[in-house]
Every structure is written in structure tokens, then in C-alpha cells.
Residue, then its C-alpha position, 0 to 999 in steps of 0.5 A: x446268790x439266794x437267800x431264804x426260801x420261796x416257799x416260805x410266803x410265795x415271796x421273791x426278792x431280786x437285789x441288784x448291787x452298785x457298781x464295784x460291788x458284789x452280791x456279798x455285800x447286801x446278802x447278809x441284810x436279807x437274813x435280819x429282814x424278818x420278811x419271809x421269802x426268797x432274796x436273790x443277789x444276782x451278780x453284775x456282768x462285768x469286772x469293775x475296779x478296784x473290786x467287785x462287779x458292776x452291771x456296765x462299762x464305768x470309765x472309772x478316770x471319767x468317773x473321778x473327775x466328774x466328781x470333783x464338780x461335786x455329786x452327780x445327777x446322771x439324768x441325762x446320762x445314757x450308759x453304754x453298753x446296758x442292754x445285756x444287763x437289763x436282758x440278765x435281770x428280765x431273764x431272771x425274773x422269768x424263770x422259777x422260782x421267781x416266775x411263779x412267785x406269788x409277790x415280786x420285788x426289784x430292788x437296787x442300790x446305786x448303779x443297781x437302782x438305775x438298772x431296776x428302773x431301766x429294766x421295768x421301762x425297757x424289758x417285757x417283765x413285771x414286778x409288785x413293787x420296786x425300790x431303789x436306794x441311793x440311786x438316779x434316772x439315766x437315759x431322760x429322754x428313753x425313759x419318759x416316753x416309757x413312764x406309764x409302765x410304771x403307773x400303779x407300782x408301789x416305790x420305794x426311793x431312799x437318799x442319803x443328804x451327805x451323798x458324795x456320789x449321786x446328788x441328794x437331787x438326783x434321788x429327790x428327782x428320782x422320786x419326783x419322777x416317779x410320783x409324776x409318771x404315776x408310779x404309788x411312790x414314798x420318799x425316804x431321807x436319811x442323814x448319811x451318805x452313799x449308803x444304806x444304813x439302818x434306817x432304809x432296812x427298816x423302811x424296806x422291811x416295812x415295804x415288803x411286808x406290805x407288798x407281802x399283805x397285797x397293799x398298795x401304799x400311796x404316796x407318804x413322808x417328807x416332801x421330795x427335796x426337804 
């Protein structure tokens, strides 16, 4: 699903969705944005439950029961299966308009952040500026060797304090992560949930128009876990 138009300030933005979710979920964000540009929704590989879509195999039993030790930091968790995934979105990203965009971004949420991520470390493609909402690093111990890919990036990393799912640490640490690996990092907080309430749009919105301008923000906000 596509949003807007490319032409319109040589912008394209790529949103990958959470698992058991669908592209219709965050489209309708994209037309209350203000940002000129091109905003595509691709959709996950597979089909997840109880609805929607999701990037790869997620043992939903598995899942349940992890959770009730509390939210989850999937650092050290190393998905199966999400080759094809980062594979879809690089081959995305090489092809028109998004090729020849003047400015690219690589959003996520969730299951879509960690995918975003692992797409930039793995895959032979390039962006102008990543954020990645409630989300957490998986695969530690791929992704470290690989960290320097992401030395100069503008990041955007948001984090509900009340998440159920993904631990408010594993965002701290996500962002951490990034700052360390010398990614151009900002931290985002926000009073809620798995989710992402108007605040993170606001925040966003001010990122893209930054990208959009060719800035390249450092570091700013609240410290990592405060």
C-alpha cells in the first residue's frame, strides 16, 4: 500500500507494521503527517493470528507464555526464518521510486522496528534515516560485528513506560545500542503502552522534516532509561 506522492519532495518512506498487523493499520497516519512524500505500507510474509500479517514465523503459544514472566527484551533472541523478510524489504527499497529517491526512510513498529534494523546490518541497501517505535534488538551477537553500517544515521527509537510486550528496557537498550554503534541517535519516552500515540507521530513528523531539510541531528531528549 502507497501513500502520497514522490514526487512531491523527492521523499520516500517505508513502514514495516508489527506482528498481527496489516498495512491498514498505520496508512492512515501517513495522510495527517504534513510531510510531503511518498509513504509505502509493505505487507508482512505471512499469515499471523489471530489477524493480520507478520514478517516471520511467531509461536504464538510460546509467545503467551513468555509474557506472563512480564515484557520481553528479545536481544538475545534470534528469530527463525527472517531471511526472506529482510530480502522483501531490500528488494523494496532497490526498486522506483524508492531507488531513486532523493531522501529514504526505514520505519518500523514492533516486530517491523527489529526487521528495519536487521534489514540495514544484513542486506546491501542504504537509507538517510531509521526509526523504529516500540521495538527491541534480536540476534545480539549478528548484529554487533555488523554495527558500524550504522555509524552516522539519524534514529529515531520511541518506548512506551507501560509496554506489556517489549520491555521500556529493551527500547532503552535499543537506543543505547544505537548511540554506542555511532548511529546520530534521539530517545523518545512516552507515557503509554505497546503503541504509538500521538506524540511519537509528532516526533516522527519532526524527524522526516529534518531528513527532508538534509539535517543531520545529534543525539537529544531524556537519557536512555529515565
Amino acid at each position: 500500500m502507497t501513500v502520497g506522492d514522490a514526487e512531491a519532495a523527492g521523499l520516500c518512506v517505508v513502514v514495516l507494521h508489527g506482528h498481527a498487523m496489516a498495512p491498514e493499520d498505520l496508512a492512515p497516519f501517513a495522510r495527517s503527517m504534513g510531510v510531503p512524500g511518498l509513504y509505502c505500507f509493505p505487507a508482512g510474509l505471512r499469515a499471523a493470528e489471530p489477524r493480520g500479517r507478520s514478517w516471520w514465523p511467531v509461536d504464538e503459544e510460546a509467545r503467551q507464555q513468555a509474557q506472563c514472566g512480564g515484557p520481553r527484551d528479545l536481544a538475545h533472541i534470534s528469530p527463525a526464518a527472517r531471511e526472506p523478510a529482510r530480502a522483501a524489504v531490500a528488494s523494496l527499497l532497490r526498486q522506483p521510486p524508492l531507488a531513486g529517491a532523493r531522501t529514504r526512510v526505514l520505519a518500523g513498529f514492533s516486530q517491523g522496528g527489529m526487521l528495519a534494523c536487521d534489514t540495514l546490518l544484513h542486506e546491501e541497501v542504504t537509507v538517510d534515516g531509521l526509526a523504529l517505535f516500540s521495538s527491541s534488538r534480536i540476534a545480539l551477537p549478528q548484529w554487533t560485528p555488523r554495527r558500524d553500517r550504522l555509524r552516522g544515521l539519524p534514529a529515531l527509537v520511541t518506548h512506551g513506560r507501560g509496554d506489556e510486550d517489549l520491555a521500556f528496557e529493551a527500547g532503552c537498550g535499543l537506543y543505547q545500542w544505537l548511540a554506542e554503534s555511532g548511529a546520530l541517535a534521539r530517545w523518545l519516552p512516552f507515557e503509554g503502552g505497546h503503541e504509538m500515540p500521538l506524540a511519537v507521530w509528532r516526533e516522527f513528523r519532526r524527524f522526516l522534516r529534518e531528513i527532508s531539510a538534509g539535517a543531520r541531528s545529534p543525539s537529544h531528549g531524556q537519557g536512555p532509561c529515565e
